[in-house]
Kinemage of the C-alpha trace (Angstrom):
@kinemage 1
@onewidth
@group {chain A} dominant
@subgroup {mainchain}
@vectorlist {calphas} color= white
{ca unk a 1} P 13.428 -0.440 -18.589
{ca unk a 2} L 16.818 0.283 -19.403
{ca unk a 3} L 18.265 -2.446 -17.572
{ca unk a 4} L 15.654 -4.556 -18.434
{ca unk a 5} L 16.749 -4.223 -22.347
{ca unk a 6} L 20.634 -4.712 -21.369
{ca unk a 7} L 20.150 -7.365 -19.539
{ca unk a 8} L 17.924 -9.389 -22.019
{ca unk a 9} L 20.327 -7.977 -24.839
{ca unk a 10} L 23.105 -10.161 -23.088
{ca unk a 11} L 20.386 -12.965 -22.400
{ca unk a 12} L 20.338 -13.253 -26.985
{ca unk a 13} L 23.418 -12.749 -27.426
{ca unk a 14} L 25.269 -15.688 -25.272
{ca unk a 15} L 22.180 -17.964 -25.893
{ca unk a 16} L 21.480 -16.995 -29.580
{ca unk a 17} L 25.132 -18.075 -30.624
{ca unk a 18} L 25.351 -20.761 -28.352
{ca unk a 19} L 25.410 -24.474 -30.014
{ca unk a 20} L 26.664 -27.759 -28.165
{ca unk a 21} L 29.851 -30.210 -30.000
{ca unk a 22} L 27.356 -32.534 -30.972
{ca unk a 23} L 25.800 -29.893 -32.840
{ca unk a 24} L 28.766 -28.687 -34.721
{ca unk a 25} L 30.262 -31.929 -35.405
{ca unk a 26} L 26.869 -33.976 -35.921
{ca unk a 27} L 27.514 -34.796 -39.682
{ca unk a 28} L 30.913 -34.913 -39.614
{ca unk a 29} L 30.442 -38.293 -36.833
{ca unk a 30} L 28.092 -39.667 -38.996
{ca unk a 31} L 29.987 -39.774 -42.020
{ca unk a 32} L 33.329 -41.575 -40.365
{ca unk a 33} L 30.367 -43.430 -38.664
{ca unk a 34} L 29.604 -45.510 -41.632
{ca unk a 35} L 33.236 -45.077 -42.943
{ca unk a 36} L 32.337 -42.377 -45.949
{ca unk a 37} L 35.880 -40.951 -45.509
{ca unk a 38} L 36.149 -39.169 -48.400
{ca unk a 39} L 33.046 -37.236 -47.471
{ca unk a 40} L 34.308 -37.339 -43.997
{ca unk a 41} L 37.354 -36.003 -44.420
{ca unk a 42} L 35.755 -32.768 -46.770
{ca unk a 43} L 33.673 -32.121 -43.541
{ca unk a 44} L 36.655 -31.748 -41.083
{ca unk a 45} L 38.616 -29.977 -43.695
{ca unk a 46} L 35.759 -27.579 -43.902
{ca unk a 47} L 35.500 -27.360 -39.631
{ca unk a 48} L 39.104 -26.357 -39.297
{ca unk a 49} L 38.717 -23.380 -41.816
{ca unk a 50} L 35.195 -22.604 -41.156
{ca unk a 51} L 34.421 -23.730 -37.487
{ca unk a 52} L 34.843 -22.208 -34.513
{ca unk a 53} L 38.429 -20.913 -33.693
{ca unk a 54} L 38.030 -22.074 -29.709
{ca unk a 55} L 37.769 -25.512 -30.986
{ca unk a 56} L 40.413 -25.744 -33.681
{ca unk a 57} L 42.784 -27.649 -32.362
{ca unk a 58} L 40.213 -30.780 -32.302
{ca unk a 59} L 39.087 -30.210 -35.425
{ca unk a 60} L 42.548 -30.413 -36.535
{ca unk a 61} L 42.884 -33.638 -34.434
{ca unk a 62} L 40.010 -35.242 -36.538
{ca unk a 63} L 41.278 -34.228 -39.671
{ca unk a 64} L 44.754 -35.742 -39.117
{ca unk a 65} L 42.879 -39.019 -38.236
{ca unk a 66} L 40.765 -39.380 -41.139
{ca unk a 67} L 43.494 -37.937 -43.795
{ca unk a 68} L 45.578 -40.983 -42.113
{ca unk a 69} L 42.843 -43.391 -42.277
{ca unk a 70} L 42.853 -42.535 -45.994
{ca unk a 71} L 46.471 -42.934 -46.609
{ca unk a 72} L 46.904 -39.016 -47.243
{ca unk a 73} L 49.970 -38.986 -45.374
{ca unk a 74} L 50.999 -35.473 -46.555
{ca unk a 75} L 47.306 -33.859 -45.089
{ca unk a 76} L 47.722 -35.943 -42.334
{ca unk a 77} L 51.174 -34.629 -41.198
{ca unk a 78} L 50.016 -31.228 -41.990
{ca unk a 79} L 46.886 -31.276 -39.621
{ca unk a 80} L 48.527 -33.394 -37.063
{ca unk a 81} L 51.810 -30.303 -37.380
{ca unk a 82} L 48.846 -28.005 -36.841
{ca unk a 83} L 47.449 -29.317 -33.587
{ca unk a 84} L 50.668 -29.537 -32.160
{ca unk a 85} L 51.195 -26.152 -32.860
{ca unk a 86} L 47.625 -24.922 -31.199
{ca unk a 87} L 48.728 -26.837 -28.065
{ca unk a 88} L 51.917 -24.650 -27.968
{ca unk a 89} L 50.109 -21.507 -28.232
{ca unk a 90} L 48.878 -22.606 -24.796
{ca unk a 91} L 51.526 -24.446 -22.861
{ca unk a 92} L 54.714 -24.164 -24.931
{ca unk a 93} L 58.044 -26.064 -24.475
{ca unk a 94} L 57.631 -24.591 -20.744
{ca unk a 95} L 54.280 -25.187 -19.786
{ca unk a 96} L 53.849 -21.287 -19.618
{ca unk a 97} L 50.758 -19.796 -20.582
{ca unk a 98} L 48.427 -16.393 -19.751
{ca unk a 99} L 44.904 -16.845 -19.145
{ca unk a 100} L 43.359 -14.351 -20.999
{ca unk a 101} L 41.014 -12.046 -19.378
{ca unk a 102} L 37.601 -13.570 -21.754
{ca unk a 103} L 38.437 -16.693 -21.445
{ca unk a 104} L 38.418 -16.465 -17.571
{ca unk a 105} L 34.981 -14.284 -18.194
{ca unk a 106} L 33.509 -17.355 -20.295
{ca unk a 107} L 34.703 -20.288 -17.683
{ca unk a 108} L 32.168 -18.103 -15.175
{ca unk a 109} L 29.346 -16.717 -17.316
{ca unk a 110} L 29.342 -19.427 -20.303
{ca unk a 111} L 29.843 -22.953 -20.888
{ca unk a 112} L 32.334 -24.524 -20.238
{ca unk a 113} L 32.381 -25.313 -24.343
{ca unk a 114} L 33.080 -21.891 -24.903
{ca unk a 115} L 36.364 -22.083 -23.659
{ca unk a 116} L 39.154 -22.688 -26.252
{ca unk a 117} L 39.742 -26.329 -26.177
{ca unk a 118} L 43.419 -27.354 -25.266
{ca unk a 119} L 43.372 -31.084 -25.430
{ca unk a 120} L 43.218 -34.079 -23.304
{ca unk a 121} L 46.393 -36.261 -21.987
{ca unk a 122} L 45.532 -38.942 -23.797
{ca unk a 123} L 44.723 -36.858 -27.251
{ca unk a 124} L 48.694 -35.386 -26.887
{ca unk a 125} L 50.305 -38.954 -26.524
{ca unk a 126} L 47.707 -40.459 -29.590
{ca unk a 127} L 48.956 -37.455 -32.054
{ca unk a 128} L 52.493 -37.799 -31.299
{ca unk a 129} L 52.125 -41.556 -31.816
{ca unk a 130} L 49.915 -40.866 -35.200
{ca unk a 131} L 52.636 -38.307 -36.318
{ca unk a 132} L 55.543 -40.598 -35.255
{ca unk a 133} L 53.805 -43.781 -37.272
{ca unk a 134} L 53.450 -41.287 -40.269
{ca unk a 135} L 56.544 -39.879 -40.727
{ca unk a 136} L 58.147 -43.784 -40.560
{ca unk a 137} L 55.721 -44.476 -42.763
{ca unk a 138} L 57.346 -41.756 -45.259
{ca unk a 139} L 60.412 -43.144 -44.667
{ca unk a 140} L 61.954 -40.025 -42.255
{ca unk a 141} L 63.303 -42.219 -39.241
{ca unk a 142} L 65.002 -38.513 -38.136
{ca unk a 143} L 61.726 -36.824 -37.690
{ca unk a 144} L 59.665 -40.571 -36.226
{ca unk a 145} L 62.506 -40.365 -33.696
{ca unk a 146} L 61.293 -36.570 -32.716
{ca unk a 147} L 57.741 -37.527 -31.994
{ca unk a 148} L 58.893 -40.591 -30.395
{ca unk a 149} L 60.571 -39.142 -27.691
{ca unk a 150} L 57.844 -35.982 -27.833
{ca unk a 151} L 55.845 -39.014 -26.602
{ca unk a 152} L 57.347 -39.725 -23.472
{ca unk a 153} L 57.455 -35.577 -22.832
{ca unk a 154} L 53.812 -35.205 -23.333
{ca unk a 155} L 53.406 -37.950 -20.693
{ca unk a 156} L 55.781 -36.061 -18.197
{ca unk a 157} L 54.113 -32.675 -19.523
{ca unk a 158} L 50.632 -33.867 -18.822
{ca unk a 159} L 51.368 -35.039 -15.075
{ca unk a 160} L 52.756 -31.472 -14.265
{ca unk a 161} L 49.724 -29.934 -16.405
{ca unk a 162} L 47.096 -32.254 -13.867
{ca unk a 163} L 49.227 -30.547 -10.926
{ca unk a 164} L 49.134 -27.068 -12.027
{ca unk a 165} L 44.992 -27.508 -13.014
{ca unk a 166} L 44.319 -29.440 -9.622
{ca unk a 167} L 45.766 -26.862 -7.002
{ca unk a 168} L 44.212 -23.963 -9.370
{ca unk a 169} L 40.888 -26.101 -9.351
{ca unk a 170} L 41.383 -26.049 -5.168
{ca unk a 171} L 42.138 -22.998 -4.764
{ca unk a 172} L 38.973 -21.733 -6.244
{ca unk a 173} L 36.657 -24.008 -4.394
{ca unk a 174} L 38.344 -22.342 -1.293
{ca unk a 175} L 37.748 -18.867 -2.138
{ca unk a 176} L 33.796 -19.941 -2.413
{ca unk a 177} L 34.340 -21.889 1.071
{ca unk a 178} L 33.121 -25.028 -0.675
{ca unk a 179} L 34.812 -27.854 1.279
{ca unk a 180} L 35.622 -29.719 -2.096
{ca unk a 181} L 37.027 -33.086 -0.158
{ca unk a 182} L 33.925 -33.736 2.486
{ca unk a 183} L 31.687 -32.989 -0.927
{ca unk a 184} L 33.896 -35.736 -2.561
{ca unk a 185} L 33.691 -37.882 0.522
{ca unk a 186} L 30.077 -37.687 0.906
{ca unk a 187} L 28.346 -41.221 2.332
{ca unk a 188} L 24.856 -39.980 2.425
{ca unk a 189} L 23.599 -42.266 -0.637
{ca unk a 190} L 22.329 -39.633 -1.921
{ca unk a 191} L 25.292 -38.388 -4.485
{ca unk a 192} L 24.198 -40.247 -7.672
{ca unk a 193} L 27.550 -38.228 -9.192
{ca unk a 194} L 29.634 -40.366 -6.957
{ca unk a 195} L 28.611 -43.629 -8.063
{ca unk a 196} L 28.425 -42.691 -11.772
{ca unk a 197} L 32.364 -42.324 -10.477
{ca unk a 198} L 32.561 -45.902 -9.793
{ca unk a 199} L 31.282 -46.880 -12.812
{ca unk a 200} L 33.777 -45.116 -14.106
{ca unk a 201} L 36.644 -46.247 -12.156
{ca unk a 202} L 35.207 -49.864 -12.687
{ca unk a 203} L 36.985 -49.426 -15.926
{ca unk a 204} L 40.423 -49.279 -15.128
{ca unk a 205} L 42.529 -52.627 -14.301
{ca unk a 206} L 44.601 -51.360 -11.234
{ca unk a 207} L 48.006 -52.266 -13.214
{ca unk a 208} L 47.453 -49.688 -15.661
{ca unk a 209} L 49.951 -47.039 -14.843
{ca unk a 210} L 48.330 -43.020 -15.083
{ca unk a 211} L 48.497 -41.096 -18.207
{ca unk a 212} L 50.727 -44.179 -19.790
{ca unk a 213} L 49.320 -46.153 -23.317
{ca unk a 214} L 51.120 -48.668 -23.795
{ca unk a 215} L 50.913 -48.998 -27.515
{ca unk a 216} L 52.698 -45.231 -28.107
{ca unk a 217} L 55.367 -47.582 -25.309
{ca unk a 218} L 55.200 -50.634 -27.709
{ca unk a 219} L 55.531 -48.566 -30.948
{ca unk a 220} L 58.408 -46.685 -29.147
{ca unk a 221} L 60.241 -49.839 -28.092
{ca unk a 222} L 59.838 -51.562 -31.289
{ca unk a 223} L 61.477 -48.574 -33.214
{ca unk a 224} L 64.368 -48.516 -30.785
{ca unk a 225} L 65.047 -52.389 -30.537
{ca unk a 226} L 64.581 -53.220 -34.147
{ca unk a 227} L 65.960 -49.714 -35.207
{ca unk a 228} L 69.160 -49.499 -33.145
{ca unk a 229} L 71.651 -47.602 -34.257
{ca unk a 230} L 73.587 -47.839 -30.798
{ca unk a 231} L 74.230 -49.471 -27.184
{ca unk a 232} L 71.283 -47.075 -25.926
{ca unk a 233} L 68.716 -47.618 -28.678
{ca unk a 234} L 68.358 -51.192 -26.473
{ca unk a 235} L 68.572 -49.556 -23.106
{ca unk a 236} L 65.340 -47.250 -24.458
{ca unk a 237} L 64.222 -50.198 -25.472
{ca unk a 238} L 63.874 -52.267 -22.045
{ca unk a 239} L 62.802 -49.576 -19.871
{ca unk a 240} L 59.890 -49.327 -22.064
{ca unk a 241} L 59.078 -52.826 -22.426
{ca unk a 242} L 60.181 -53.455 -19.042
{ca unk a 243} L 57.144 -51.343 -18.093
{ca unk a 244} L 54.886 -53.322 -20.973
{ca unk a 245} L 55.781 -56.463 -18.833
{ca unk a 246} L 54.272 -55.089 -15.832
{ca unk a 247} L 51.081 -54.315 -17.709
{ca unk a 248} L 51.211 -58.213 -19.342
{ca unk a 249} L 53.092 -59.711 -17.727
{ca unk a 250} L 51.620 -62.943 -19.266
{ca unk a 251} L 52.030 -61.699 -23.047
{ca unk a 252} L 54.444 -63.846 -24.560
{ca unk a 253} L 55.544 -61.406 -27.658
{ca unk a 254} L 56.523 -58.794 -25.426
{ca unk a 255} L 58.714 -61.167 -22.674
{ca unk a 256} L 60.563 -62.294 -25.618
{ca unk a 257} L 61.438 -58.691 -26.925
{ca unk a 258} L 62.157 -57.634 -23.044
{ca unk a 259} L 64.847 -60.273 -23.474
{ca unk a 260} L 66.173 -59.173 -26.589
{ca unk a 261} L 66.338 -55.768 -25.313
{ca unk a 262} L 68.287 -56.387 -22.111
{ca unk a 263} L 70.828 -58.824 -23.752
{ca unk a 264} L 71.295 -56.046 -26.792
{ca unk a 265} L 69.937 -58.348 -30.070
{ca unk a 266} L 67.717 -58.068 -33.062
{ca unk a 267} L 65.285 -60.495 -34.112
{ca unk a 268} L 67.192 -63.731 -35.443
{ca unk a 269} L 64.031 -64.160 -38.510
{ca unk a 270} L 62.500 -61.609 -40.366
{ca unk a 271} L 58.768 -61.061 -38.481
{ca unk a 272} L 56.159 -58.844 -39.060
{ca unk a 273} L 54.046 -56.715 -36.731
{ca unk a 274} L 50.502 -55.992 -37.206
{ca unk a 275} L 48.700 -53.087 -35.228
{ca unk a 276} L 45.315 -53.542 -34.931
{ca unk a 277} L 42.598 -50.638 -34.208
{ca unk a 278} L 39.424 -50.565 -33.809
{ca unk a 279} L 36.226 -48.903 -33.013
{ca unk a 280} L 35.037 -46.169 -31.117
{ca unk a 281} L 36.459 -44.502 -27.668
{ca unk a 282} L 34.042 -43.463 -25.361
{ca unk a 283} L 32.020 -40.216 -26.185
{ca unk a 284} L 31.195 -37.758 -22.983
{ca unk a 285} L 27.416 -37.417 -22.260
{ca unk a 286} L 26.079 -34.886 -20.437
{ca unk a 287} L 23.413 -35.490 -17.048
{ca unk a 288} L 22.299 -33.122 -14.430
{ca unk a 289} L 22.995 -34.043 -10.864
{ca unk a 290} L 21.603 -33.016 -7.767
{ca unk a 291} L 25.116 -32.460 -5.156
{ca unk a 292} L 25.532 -32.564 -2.196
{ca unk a 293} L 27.435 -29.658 -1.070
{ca unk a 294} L 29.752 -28.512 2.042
{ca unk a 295} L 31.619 -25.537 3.338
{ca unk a 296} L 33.894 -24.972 5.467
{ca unk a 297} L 31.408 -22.652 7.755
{ca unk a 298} L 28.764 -25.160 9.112
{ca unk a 299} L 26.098 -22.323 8.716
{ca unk a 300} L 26.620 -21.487 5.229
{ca unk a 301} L 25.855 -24.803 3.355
{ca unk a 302} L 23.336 -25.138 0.471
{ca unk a 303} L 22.008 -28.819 0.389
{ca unk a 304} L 22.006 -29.810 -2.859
{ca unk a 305} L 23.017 -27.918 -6.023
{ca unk a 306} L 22.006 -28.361 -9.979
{ca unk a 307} L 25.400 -29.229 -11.849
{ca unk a 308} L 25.655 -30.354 -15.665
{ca unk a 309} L 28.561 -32.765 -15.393
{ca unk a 310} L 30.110 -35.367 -18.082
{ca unk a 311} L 29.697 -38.879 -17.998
{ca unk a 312} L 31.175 -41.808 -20.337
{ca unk a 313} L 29.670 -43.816 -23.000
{ca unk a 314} L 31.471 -46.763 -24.333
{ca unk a 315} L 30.499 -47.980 -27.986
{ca unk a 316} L 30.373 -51.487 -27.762
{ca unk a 317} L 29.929 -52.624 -31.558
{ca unk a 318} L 33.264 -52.882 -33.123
{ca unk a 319} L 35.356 -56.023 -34.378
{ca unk a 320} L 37.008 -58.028 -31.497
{ca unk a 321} L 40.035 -59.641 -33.287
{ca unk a 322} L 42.205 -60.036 -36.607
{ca unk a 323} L 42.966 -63.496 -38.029
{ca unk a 324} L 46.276 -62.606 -39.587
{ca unk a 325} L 48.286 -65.588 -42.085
{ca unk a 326} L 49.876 -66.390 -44.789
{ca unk a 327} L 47.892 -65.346 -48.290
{ca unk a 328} L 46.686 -69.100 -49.130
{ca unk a 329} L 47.411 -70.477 -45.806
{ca unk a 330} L 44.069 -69.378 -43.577
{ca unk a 331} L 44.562 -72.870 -41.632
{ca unk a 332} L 47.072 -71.587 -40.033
{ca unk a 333} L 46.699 -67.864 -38.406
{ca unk a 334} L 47.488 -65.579 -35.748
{ca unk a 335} L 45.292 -63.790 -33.778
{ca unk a 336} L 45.784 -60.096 -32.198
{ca unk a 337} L 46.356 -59.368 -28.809
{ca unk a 338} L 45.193 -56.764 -26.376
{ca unk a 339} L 47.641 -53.586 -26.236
{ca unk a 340} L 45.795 -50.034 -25.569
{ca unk a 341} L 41.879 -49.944 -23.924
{ca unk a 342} L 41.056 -46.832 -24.826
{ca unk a 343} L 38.000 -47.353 -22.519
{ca unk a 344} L 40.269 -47.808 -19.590
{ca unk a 345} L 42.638 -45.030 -20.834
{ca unk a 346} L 40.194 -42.557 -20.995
{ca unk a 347} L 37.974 -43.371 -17.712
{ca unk a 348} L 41.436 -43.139 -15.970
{ca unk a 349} L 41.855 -39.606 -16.809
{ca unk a 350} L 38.643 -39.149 -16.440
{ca unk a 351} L 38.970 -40.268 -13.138
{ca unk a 352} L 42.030 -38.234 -12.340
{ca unk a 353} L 40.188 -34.946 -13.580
{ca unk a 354} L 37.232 -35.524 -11.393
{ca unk a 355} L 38.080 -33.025 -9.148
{ca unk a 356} L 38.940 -30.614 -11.259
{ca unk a 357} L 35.879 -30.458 -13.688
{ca unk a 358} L 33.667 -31.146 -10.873
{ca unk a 359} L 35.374 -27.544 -8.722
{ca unk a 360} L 34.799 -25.995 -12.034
{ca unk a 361} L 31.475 -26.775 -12.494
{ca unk a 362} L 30.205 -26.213 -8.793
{ca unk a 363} L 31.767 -22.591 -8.745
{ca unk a 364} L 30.372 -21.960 -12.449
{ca unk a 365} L 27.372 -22.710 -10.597
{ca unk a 366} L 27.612 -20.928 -7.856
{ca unk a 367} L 28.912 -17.629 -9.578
{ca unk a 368} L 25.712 -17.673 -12.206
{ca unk a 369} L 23.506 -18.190 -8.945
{ca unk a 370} L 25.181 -15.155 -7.699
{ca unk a 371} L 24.730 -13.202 -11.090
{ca unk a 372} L 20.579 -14.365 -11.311
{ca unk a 373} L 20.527 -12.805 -7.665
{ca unk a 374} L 22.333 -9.507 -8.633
{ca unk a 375} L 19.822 -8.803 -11.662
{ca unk a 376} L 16.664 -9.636 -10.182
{ca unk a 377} L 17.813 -7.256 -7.514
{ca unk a 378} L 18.310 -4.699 -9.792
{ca unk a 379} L 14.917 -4.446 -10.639
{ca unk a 380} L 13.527 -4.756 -7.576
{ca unk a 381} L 11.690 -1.319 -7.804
{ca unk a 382} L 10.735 -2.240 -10.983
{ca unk a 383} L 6.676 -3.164 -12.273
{ca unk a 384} L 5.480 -6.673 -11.604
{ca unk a 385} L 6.021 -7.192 -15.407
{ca unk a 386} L 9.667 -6.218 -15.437
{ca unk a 387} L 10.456 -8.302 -12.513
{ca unk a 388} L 9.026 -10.962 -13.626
{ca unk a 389} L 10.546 -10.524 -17.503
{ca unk a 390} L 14.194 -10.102 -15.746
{ca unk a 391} L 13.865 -13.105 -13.398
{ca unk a 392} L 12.796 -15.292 -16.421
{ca unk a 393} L 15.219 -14.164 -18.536
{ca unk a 394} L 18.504 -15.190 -15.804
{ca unk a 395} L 17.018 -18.395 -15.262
{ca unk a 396} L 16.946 -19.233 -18.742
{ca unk a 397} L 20.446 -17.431 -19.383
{ca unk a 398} L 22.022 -19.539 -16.323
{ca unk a 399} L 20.142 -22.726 -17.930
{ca unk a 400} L 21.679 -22.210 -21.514
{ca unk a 401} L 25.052 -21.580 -20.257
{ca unk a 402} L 25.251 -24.451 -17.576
{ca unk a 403} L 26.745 -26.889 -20.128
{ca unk a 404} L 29.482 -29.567 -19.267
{ca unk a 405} L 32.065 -29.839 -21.734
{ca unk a 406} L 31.684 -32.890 -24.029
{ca unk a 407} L 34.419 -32.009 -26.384
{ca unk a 408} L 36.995 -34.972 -27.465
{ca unk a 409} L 38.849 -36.659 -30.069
{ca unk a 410} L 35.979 -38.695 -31.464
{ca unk a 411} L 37.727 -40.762 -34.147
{ca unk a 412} L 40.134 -42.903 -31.799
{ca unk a 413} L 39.547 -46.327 -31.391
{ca unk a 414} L 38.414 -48.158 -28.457
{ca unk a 415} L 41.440 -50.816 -28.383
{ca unk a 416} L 44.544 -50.919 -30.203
{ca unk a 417} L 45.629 -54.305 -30.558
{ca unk a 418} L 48.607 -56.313 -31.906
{ca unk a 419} L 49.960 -59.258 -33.655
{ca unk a 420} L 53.248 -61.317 -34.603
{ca unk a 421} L 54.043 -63.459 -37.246
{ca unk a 422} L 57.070 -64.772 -39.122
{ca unk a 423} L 57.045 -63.202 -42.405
{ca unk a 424} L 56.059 -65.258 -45.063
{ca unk a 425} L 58.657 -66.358 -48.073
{ca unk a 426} L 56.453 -64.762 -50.821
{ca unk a 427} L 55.706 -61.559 -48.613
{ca unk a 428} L 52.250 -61.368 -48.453
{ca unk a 429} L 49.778 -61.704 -45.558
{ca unk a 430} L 45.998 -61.424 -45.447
{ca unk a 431} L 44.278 -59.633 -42.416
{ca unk a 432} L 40.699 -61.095 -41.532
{ca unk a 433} L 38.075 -59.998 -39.160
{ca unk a 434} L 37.503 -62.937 -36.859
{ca unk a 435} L 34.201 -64.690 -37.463
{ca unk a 436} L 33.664 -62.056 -40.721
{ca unk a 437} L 34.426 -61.776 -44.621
{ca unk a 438} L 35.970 -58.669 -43.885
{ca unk a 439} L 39.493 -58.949 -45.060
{ca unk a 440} L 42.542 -56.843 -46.975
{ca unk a 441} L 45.900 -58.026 -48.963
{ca unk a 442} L 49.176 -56.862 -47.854
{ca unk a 443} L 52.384 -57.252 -49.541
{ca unk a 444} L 54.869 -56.808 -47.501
{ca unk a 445} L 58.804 -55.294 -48.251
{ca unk a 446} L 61.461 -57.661 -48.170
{ca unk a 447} L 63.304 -56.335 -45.177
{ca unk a 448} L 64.047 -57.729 -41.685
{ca unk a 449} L 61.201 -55.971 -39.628
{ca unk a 450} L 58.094 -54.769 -41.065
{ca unk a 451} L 55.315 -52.825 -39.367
{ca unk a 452} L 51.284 -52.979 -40.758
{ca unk a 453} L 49.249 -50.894 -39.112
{ca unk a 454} L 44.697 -51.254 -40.290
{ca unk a 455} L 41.806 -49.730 -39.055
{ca unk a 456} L 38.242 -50.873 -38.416
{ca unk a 457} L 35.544 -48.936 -37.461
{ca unk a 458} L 33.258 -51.141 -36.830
{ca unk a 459} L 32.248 -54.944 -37.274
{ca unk a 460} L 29.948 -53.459 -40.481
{ca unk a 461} L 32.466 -51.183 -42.468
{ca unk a 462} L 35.447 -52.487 -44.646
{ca unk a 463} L 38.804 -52.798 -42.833
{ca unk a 464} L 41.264 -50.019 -43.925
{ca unk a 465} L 44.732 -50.670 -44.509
{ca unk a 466} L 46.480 -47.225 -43.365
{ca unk a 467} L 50.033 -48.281 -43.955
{ca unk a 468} L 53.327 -50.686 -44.410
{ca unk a 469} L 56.545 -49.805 -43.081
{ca unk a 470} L 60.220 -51.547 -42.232
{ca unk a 471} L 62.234 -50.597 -39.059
């Protein structure tokens, strides 16, 4: 009976403190949902003090957003400063880190949201790109020029990160025998998983290059063509809008600032930029799946095995385009133009991490099968009752704790989009949801190049002005 009360001991304890994202987070979502920001941004100020430490850096990411979204640049630097610092304390300027010993424990016996949670690729390049808009928005080109190129080295960070995580995610599916490519490969129609992957893959227009966004590229190029200080402020310049010209190629804005850039010129008349998000990025679901599974020894295959594994949601009610003009002048307007699909952005890393998360989740499985065997064999002398009380009492642990992780950064937008338009003589524009009343006023500073940057959640709540800036 002893073992019986251990065992059911640990059974309370992981499944008595257990509670999914959704159910952390759940009012937080729905107030930035219906754009209550102040109330919003009280709730993540409250999950980054209060909340759970594993999951700090996100709420840190969310507070950063909605501090920005406000116009608090000060709180948003801070939070943004603070994420960046929780993704040091795992990779560090050297992509160096210990696994420590519980967090290993947790990755076999828990869910995979008990885990600390370090970020996704596309998360790093969004904050640098936040934090780099923010500090040009105060006015400190020295610091926007530090997260610019901390841009480009979470990109390069990120593709040796994938490595690193993909042979470790290999190696492990060896040292269960599981013969992780023919389960990948499997034709037998039965692997609903694999063609929730080409839904998924559907996504993503082949010319989108892996782990780039082009508007942290556009944002970057912009600050070093209209910003340069020197002969190789322009070369910066055209290798990243060389690269923007392979992803639209047909996008007349950019062609004429690829030109600019390679012959080492400004913009002859003062023009204005206007960055356009808006609503949601996909969320992560979770759905059980029925695998397929292979080994490398043809006699010890299981046929099919129970996995909770993430799949991708995209919200499709948000505002499609900006009408941009000349306060007085709506007759004559400018409309945005596609820059960053979040939706394809984050189904391509999705895609990339398929293997991984899907070798973590099979050998999750796999070692909680092995844990449900070794305690109902421990009580195999036992009374009918015991056995019975024990063998309950895994199944429902292994159920509880066979979770996929549906953590992310839940207040990016689904598309970033952009605009250009001569600025006007009296320096004021008005932004308009196309096909809406939604609008805002901007006056604009007399200078040579200025940068707007608004905000819509969705095609229901106001537009948000986050911020004017020169370059």
């Amino acid at each position: 009976m002893v073992k019986i009360f251990q065992f059911g001991l640990l059974f309370f304890l992981l499944a008595g403190c257990f509670s999914s994202h959704y159910d952390r987070t759940e009012n937080f979502n729905f107030l930035w949902k219906i754009g209550d920001l102040q109330r919003a941004g009280d709730e993540a100020n409250r999950l980054t003090k209060e909340g759970s430490k594993r999951d700090r850096l996100l709420y840190y990411l969310e507070e950063g957003a909605v501090a920005r979204m406000q116009g608090d640049r000060k709180d948003s630097i801070l939070a943004l400063s603070n994420a960046a610092l929780e993704y040091d304390r795992w990779f560090g300027p050297h992509l160096r880190t210990e696994t420590k010993i519980s967090e290993g424990l947790l990755s076999t016996l828990g869910s995979a949201e008990l885990k600390p949670y370090k970020s996704r690729i596309y998360e790093r390049v969004m904050l640098r790109t936040y934090q780099a808009h923010n500090y040009l928005l105060e006015g400190d080109r020295g610091r926007a020029r530090a997260q610019v190129f901390k841009t480009r080295q979470a990109i390069q960070d990120s593709k040796d990160i994938w490595e690193l995580e993909l042979d470790s995610a290999r190696e492990q599916a060896k040292k269960h025998k599981i013969d992780l490519s023919k389960t990948l490969s499997n034709h037998s129609g039965e692997n609903a998983l694999k063609e929730e992957r080409k839904k998924i893959q559907s996504l993503v227009p082949p010319n989108l290059p892996k782990f780039v966004n082009p508007a942290a590229l556009y944002l970057e190029s912009l600050y070093f063509l209209h910003g340069a200080s020197q002969r190789e402020d322009y070369a910066k310049a055209e290798y990243s809008l060389r690269q923007l010209t392979s992803i639209y190629p047909e996008n007349n804005w950019i062609k004429e600032e690829y030109k600019l850039a390679k012959s080492g010129r400004k913009e002859a008349n003062p023009s204005t930029y206007v960055f356009f998000e808006t609503g949601r990025a996909p969320v992560r679901l979770e759905r059980r799946f029925d695998l397929p599974l292979f080994f490398f020894r043809a006699t010890s295959r299981i046929p099919y095995l129970g996995l909770a594994f993430p799949i991708l949601r995209t919200n499709d009610q948000y505002l499609t385009d900006l009408d941009i003009f000349s306060s007085g002048n709506a007759g004559k307007s400018v409309g945005t133009k596609l820059l960053t699909d979040m939706d394809a952005i984050v189904a391509q890393e999705f895609d990339q991490y398929f293997e991984i998360e899907l070798a973590k989740a099979i050998t999750g499985t796999i070692a909680k099968s092995g844990l449900q065997y070794l305690a109902t064999n421990a009580v195999r002398s036992e009374d009918d009752l015991s056995r019975v009380v024990v063998g309950a009492s895994a199944g429902m642990l292994a159920q509880v704790t066979t979770k996929a992780d549906l953590r992310s950064w839940s207040t990016l937008p689904k598309q970033i989009r952009f605009g250009k338009i001569e600025t006007p003589s009296d320096q004021k524009l008005t932004l308009r949801g196309t096909g809406t009343k939604l609008s805002t006023d901007v006056n604009l500073p007399s200078s040579q190049t200025n940068l707007v940057w608004v905000r819509s959640i969705s095609a229901f709540t106001p537009l948000r002005l986050i911020g004017v800036c020169s370059l």
